[in-house]
C-alpha positions as CSV (number, residue, x, y, z in Angstrom):
1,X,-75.7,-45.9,22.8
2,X,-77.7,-49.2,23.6
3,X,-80.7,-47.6,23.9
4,X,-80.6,-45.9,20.6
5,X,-79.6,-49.5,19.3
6,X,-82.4,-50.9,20.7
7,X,-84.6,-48.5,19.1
8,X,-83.5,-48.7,15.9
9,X,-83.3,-52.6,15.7
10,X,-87.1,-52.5,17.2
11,X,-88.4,-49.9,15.0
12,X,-86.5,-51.7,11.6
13,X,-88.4,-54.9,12.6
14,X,-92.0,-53.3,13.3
15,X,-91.6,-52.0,9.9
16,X,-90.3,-55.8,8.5
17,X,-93.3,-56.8,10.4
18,X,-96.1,-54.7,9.1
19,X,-94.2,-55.2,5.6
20,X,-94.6,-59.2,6.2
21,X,-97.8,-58.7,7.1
22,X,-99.0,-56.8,4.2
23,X,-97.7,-59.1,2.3
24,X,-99.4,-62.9,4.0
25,X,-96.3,-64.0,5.4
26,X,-97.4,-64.4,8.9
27,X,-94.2,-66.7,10.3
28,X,-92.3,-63.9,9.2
29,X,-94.1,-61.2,10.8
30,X,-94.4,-63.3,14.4
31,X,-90.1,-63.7,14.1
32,X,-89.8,-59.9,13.8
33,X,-93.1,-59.1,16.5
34,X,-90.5,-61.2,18.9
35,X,-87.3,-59.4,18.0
36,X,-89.0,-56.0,18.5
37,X,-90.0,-57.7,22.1
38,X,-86.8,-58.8,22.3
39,X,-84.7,-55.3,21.6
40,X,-87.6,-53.2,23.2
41,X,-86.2,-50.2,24.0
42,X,-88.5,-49.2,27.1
43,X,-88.3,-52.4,28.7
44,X,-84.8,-54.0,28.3
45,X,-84.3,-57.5,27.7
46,X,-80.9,-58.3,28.3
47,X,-77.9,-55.8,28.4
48,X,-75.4,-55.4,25.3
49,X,-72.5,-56.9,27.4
50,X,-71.0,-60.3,28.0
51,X,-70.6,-63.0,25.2
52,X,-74.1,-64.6,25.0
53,X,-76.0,-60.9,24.2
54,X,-73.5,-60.7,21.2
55,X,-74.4,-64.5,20.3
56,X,-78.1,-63.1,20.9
57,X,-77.0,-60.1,18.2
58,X,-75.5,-62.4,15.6
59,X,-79.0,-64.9,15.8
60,X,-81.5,-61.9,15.8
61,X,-79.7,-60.5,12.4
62,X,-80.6,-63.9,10.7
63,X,-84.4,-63.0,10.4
64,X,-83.0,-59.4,8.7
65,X,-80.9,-61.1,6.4
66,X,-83.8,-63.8,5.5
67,X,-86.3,-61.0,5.0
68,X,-83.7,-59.1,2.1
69,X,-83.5,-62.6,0.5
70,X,-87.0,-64.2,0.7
71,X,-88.7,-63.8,-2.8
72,X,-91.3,-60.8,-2.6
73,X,-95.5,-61.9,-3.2
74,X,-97.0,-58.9,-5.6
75,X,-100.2,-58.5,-4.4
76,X,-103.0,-57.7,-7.5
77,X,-104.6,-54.2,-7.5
78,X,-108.4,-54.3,-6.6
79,X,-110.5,-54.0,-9.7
């Protein structure tokens, strides 16, 4: 199941990241650009067992969490 964990955590922040983005919040979109290196599901990182992985879990779902509560910049519609 890690791999399919990895892929879903990477994949969820490449989509945060092109969000951030598309949206001029650049620190944003480099955090999430290094959790998708982090959790890349081709080249593993780390493995899901031992205690400092799951500290590593716990710190990467900070940047998640900050994303769903960051106010949201409307962009204007080209006129």
């Amino acid at each position: 199941y890690d791999v399919i964990a990895r892929f879903v955590v990477a994949a969820g922040a490449i989509a945060v990241m092109f969000h951030a983005i598309d949206g001029g919040r650049y620190a944003l979109a480099a955090v999430f650009a290094a959790v998708a290196l982090l959790y890349n599901p081709v080249v593993p990182a780390f493995s899901f067992s031992g205690d400092w992985p799951r500290a590593l879990v716990l710190a990467s779902a900070v940047p998640f969490v900050a994303s769903l509560t960051a106010p949201t910049v409307r962009k204007e519609p080209n006129a």
